[in-house]
Phi, psi and omega in degrees: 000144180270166190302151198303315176308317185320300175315263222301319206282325151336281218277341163287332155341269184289007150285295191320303196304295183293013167258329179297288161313308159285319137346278183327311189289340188276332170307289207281320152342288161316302181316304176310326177280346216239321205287130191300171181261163201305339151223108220272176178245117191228218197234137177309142144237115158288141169240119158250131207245120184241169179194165183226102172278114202047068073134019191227346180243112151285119213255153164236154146258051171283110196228147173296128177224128176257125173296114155332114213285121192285172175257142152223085189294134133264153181210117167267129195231130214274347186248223193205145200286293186312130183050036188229145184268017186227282163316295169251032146289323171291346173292319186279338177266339140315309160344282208273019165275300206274003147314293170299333183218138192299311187311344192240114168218181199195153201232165161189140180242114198247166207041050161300333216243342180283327173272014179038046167257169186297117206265356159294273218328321204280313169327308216289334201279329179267033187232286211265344195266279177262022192037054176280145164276330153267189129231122161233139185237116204279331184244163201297288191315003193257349188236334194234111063196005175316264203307001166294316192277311198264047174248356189246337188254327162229097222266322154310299191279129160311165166192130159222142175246149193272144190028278187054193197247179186304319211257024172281342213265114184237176195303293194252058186154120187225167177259184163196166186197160190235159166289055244266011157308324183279318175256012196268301186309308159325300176273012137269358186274344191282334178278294165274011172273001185241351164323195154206297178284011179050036179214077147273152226247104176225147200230106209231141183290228169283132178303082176244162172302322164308285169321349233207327190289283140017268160283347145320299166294352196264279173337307173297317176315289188308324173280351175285317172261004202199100152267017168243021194265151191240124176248124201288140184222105177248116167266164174288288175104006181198147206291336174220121162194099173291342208258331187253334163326300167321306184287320176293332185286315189304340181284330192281340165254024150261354170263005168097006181316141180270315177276113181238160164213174159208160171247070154212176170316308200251166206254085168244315180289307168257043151252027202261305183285333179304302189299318195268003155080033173270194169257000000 
């Protein structure tokens, strides 16, 4: 294994990539959802066109062209941007949306569902306050049974929830979710070809199907490149509590693990591994 700077200048590596790689997908999962119908309804402009044909007749046109209706995403966001592998990850990626397109801006409301306010109430202000036109809820409890009641009181406005339940999907409100299994399995074949001690590490949040989907694939990744490599599992029990992140991580390198990944919020897990000089 290479020297600790070596370590770290990696794992940022292969962070940027999976911030990237998640950007995108929330990036396009919003684009798509966002994206206007082929005729939207917007504000009118006449173009008037003159032009001279075979230098002796001037002919005008004058037609209606409909202006493209802006976006405006709200995002009830269920953690806090600063320092969350979740939350602000979705910030950088509306950045760099409302970067590419003049048309797209976007609002936001954070710790809803961690300070335990209401999430109609976060909506409703980035809907009538700031007009947003989407709604999106980064955590399940921030969107279901919230986006049920105001998906019926504002019939003009989108609403997505991040996972939610069967019975979510209405004319203007879908849950949605990316695949994060698919990249969970990459980055077990990547844990176990880069082991030394045959011990990876995971600092895992609450015991949910996802989180539970997750570590299936990280495990299957690993035993695909490494099958004597062992993987170590500690829950957290809540998506954010940096103070016990810490402390479950620091246990999983006391049982010598080389390799930590974690399924929670906040970055405790990897400066647990950045300070013990793991991957």
């Amino acid at each position: 294994m290479s020297g600790a700077a070596e370590k770290v200048n990696r794992r940022q590596a292969l962070g940027a990539i999976a911030g990237a790689v998640g950007g995108l997908v929330v990036g396009f999962a919003g684009g798509w959802f966002a994206k206007p119908p082929e005729k939207v309804e917007g504000e009118a402009i006449t173009v008037t066109q003159t032009r001279t044909i075979e230098r002796t007749v001037t002919q005008t046109e004058t037609r209606q062209v409909e202006v493209a209706k802006k976006i405006v995403l709200g995002m009830v966001l269920g953690g806090f941007i600063e320092g969350s592998t979740w939350d602000g990850r979705q910030k950088i990626a509306v950045d760099r949306l409302k970067e590419l397109y003049p048309w797209f801006d976007y609002v936001y409301d954070e710790g809803v569902v961690l300070k335990g306010r209401d999430p109609v109430s976060s909506a409703k202000d980035l809907i009538t306050i700031n007009n947003a036109n989407v709604i999106f809820g980064s955590w399940e409890p921030a969107a279901v049974p919230a986006f049920h009641t105001l998906s019926e009181q504002f019939p003009e406005v989108y609403f997505m929830g991040i996972v939610g339940s069967d019975v979510s999907a209405q004319r203007n409100f879908i849950r949605v979710f990316i695949r994060q299994y698919q990249a969970m399995y990459l980055e077990g074949l990547i844990a176990g070809a880069i082991t030394q001690s045959n011990k990876i590490g995971i600092a895992v949040g609450p015991a949910v199907v996802q989180n539970l989907r997750r570590m299936a694939a990280f495990y299957l990744g690993i035993k695909e490149s490494n099958p004597d490599a062992k993987l170590y599992i500690k829950y957290v029990g809540e998506w954010y509590d940096p103070p016990k992140e810490r402390e479950v991580s620091l246990s999983l390198v006391d049982q010598g693990v080389d390799v930590l990944t974690h399924y929670t919020d906040s970055v405790e897990p990897l400066q647990v591994a950045e300070e013990s000089e793991i991957w």
